[in-house]
C-alpha positions, 0 to 999 in steps of 0.5 A, spaced: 568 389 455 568 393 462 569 389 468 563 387 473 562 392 478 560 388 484 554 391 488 552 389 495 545 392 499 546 392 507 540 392 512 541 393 519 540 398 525 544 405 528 549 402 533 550 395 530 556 397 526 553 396 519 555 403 516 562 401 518 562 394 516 560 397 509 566 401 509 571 396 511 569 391 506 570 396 500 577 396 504 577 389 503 576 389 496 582 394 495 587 390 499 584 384 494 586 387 489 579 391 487 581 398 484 574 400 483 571 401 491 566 405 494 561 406 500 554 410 501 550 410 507 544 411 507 540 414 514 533 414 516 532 416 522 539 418 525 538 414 532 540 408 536 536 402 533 533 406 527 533 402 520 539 404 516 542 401 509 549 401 507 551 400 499 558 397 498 561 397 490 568 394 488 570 393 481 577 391 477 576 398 475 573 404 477 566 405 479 563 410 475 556 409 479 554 414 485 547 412 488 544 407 493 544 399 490 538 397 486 539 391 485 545 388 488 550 382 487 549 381 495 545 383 500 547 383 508 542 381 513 545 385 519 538 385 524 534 379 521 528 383 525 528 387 519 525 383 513 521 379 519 517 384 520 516 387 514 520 394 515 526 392 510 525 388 503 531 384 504 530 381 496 529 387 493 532 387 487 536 381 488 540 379 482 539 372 479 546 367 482 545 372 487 548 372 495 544 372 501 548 373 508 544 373 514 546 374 521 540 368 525 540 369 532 539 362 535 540 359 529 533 359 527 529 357 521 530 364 518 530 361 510 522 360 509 520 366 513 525 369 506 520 369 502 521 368 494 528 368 491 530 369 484 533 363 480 539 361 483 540 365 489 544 363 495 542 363 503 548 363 507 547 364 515 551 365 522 549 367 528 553 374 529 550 376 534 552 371 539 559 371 536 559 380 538 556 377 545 561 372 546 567 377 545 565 383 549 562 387 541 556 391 545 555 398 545 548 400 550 545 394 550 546 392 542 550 387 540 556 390 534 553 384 529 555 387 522 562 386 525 563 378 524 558 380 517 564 381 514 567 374 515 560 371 512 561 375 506 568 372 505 565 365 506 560 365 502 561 370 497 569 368 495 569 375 493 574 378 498 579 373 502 579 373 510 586 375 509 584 381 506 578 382 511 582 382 517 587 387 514 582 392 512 580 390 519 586 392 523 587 399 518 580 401 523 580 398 529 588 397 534 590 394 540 585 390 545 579 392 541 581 390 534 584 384 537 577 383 539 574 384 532 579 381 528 577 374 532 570 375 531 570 376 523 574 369 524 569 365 528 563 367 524 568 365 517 568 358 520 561 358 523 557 360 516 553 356 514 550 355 507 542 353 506 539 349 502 533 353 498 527 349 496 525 349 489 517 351 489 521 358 493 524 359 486 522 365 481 525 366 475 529 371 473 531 377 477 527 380 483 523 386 482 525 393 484 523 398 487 525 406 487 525 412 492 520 417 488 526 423 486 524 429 490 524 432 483 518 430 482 514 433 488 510 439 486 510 442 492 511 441 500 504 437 500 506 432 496 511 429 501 510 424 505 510 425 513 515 423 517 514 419 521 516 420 529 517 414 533 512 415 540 512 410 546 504 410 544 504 410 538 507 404 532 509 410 527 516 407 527 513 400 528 515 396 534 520 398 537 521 393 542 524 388 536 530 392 535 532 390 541 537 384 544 537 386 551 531 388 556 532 390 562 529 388 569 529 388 576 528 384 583 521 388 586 523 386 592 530 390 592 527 396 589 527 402 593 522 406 589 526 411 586 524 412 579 531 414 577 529 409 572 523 412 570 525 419 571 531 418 565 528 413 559 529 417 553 523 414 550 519 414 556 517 407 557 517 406 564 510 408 568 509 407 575 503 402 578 499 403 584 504 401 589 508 406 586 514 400 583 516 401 576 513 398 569 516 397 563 513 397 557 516 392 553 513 393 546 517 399 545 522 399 550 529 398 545 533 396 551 538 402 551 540 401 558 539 407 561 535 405 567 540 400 568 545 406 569 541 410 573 539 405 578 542 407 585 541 400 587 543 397 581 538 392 581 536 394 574 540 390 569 540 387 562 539 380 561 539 377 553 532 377 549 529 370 550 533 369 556 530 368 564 531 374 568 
């Protein structure tokens, strides 16, 4: 009989670490003793803070399957804003017995926002993004948050030790920074949480699945569907103020009017009113923070989401 091949989805965003996670744990599985591993990525839009998926699979043998994961094992939930605003179907294919880890900022009631589950499936949670804040893991303006994933997957899953993790960890990252990381993967391991789904949430069997229509199957360029572009007037690429975890702001009376920051948004977000002091349109502001580079008096500066200026 062929031995299981384990199949895990990741859902996040460009700049979280997710793609590097999905390699990291497929190393993990190596030094756990899988000989079968493999990763795929899988971009959208190749930009900061752009939905992205990443698909890991591990076997006692090897794996003889190339494609995207339809209907994993396992699935881990990077960026939660994701399946909150209907961007990701985070259950998708979902095998029954199957595993959910989601990261849950500010431990919040993440279970019921779900939806339905298959049969048997487990919910098990951290809050990854504090933990990346906590050790410094941020790159312009968002938080490393797949990074402490991995020890939530060997948490919840059993699958691959923390031992294992920690190793295929430190083969990546070395010195000050991999010292960082390694602590991260083992405060989010002790801080995993599983959750208790409700019965009426159940359904039974597998979830439904749902595929990319092959580009095979178009009959000409006019089949395809438009791509969509992400502008600061238009929700084309959704709202693109929840990839954020930071937001910049700035003290109006020490502001000098410049308009650096104005002059430099990349995504163009940053109006000027009457009197001539900026505006930040926050509904599509991801919280790069260029502005606060670029502003002189640095009076411009990242505070936390949800969080007083």
């Amino acid at each position: 009989m062929p031995a299981k091949v384990y199949e895990t989805r990741w859902h996040g965003r460009g700049g979280q670490g997710t793609v590097t996670a999905a390699r990291v744990l497929a190393e993990a599985a190596y030094h756990e003793g899988f000989q079968g591993v493999q990763t795929i990525p899988f971009f959208g839009a190749e930009r900061r803070g752009a939905p992205v998926a990443a698909y890991t699979r591990f076997s006692r043998e090897p794996v003889r399957i190339h494609s995207n994961v339809y209907t994993p094992d396992i699935v881990v939930v990077v960026d939660p804003t994701l399946f909150e605003s209907g961007m990701a179907n985070i259950t998708d294919g979902l095998k029954t017995d199957g595993i959910l880890v989601i990261n849950n900022p500010g431990n919040s009631d993440t279970v019921s926002k779900i939806g339905k589950l298959p049969r048997g499936a487990k919910v098990f949670t951290v809050d990854a993004t504090s933990i990346s804040i906590e050790f410094g893991l941020e790159v312009a303006g968002l938080a490393l948050s797949a990074t402490p994933m991995l020890g939530a997957f060997a948490k919840a899953t059993g699958l691959i030790s923390l031992d294992s993790t920690l190793e295929a960890l430190s083969d990546i990252f070395r010195g000050g920074e991999g010292e960082k990381n390694l602590k991260a993967v083992e405060m989010a391991y002790e801080k995993t949480v599983e959750h208790v789904v409700p019965e009426e949430q159940y359904l039974e069997g597998s979830m439904p699945v749902s595929r990319r229509e092959r580009v095979s199957q178009f009959k000409t360029w006019r089949d395809l569907t438009p791509i969509p572009v992400s502008k600061p007037s238009e929700a084309s690429m959704g709202i693109t103020g929840e990839w954020r975890v930071f937001k910049p702001v700035y003290d109006r009376e020490e502001c000098n009017r410049c308009l650096a920051c104005w002059m430099f948004c990349p995504e163009n977000v940053v109006s000027v009113d009457e009197e001539g002091y900026p505006v930040i349109n926050y509904t599509y502001c991801k919280g790069c923070g260029v502005c606060a580079s670029v502003c002189p008096k640095k009076n411009m500066h990242l505070v936390r989401e949800k969080e007083e200026a």
